[in-house]
C-alpha positions, 0 to 999 in steps of 0.5 A: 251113326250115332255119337257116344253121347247120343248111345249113353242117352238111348242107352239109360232110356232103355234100361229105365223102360226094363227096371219098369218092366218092359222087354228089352227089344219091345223098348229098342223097337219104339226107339227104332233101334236094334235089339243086337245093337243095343247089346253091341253097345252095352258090351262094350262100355261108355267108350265103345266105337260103333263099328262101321268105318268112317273111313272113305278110300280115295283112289291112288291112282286118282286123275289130278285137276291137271290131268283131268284138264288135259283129258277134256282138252284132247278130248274136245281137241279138233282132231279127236272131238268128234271120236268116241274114246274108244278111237281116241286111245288108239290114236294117242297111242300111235302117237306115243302119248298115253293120258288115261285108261279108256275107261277114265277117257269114258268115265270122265266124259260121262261126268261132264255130259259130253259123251251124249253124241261123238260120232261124225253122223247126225244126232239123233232128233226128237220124234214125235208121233203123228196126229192120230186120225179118227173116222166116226161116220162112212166117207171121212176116211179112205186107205188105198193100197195096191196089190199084186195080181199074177198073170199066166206069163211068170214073173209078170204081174197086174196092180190092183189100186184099191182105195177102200172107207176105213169107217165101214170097210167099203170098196171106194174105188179100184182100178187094174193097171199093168205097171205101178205108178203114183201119178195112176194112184193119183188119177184113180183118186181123183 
């Protein structure tokens, strides 16, 4: 927004550049200004007020610093610390007590950086993703796997141990066992 003063001045640059014989809006656009604008100004004298509001609504039913205080303590209280305000509200009420809306309860916590994490299980931790491993020549890098192999009875089955060179798609090794275990995993790779 600018000031009367500032209008008044922008105003006579305007017309000195139009008595000189420049249009109007190729004048408004070098000073950065509207041409719709300029013309609101010059309707309605030196007095005239921008029309914007300058206005700026406090809410009526805003939480007063005391009531805020009381908020954040119930809500960082032993008893409710640990609940999202979403169960802190039905709580209060069945005690009969009524401090702020769930949203303000969820409003105000968000302000001060202490809705992150209110529930009873762990936070979450950082993961990071593992070491890529790269293989540039044959036997540097193996993967096992085992499958299942069917057998004429139903329901029963072999596991094929196969380890298998990532480089060059080469069989290492495989082995058919009658059940699954690591420690047979572990003898095959040996």
């Amino acid at each position: 927004m600018s000031s009367p003063e500032e209008r008044a001045t922008l105003r006579e640059l305007i017309g000195e550049a139009t008595t000189a014989g420049a249009r109007q809006a190729r004048a408004c656009a070098v000073l950065g200004l509207s041409a719709r604008t300029v013309q609101r100004w010059q309707g309605g004298g030196p007095e005239a007020v921008d029309g914007r509001t300058l206005r700026h609504h406090a809410a009526v039913h805003k939480l007063s610093t005391e009531e805020r205080a009381e908020l954040l303590a119930v809500a960082n209280s032993v008893e409710f610390g640990h609940l999202p305000p979403s169960q802190i509200v039905p709580r209060l009420a069945d005690q009969g007590r009524y401090i702020a809306s769930e949203s303000t309860f969820y409003r105000v916590l968000r302000e001060e950086n202490q809705l992150a994490h209110r529930r009873s299980e762990r936070p979450a931790r950082a993961r990071s993703k593992p070491r890529a491993v790269c293989a540039d020549g044959p036997n540097q890098l193996f993967s096992w796997d085992i499958t299942y192999l069917p057998t004429t009875v139903r329901g029963q089955y072999f596991y094929l141990y196969l380890f298998m060179d990532v480089f060059s798609r080469m069989v290492g090794g495989g082995q058919v066992y009658a059940e699954e275990c690591s420690a047979q995993a572990s003898e095959l790779l040996k």
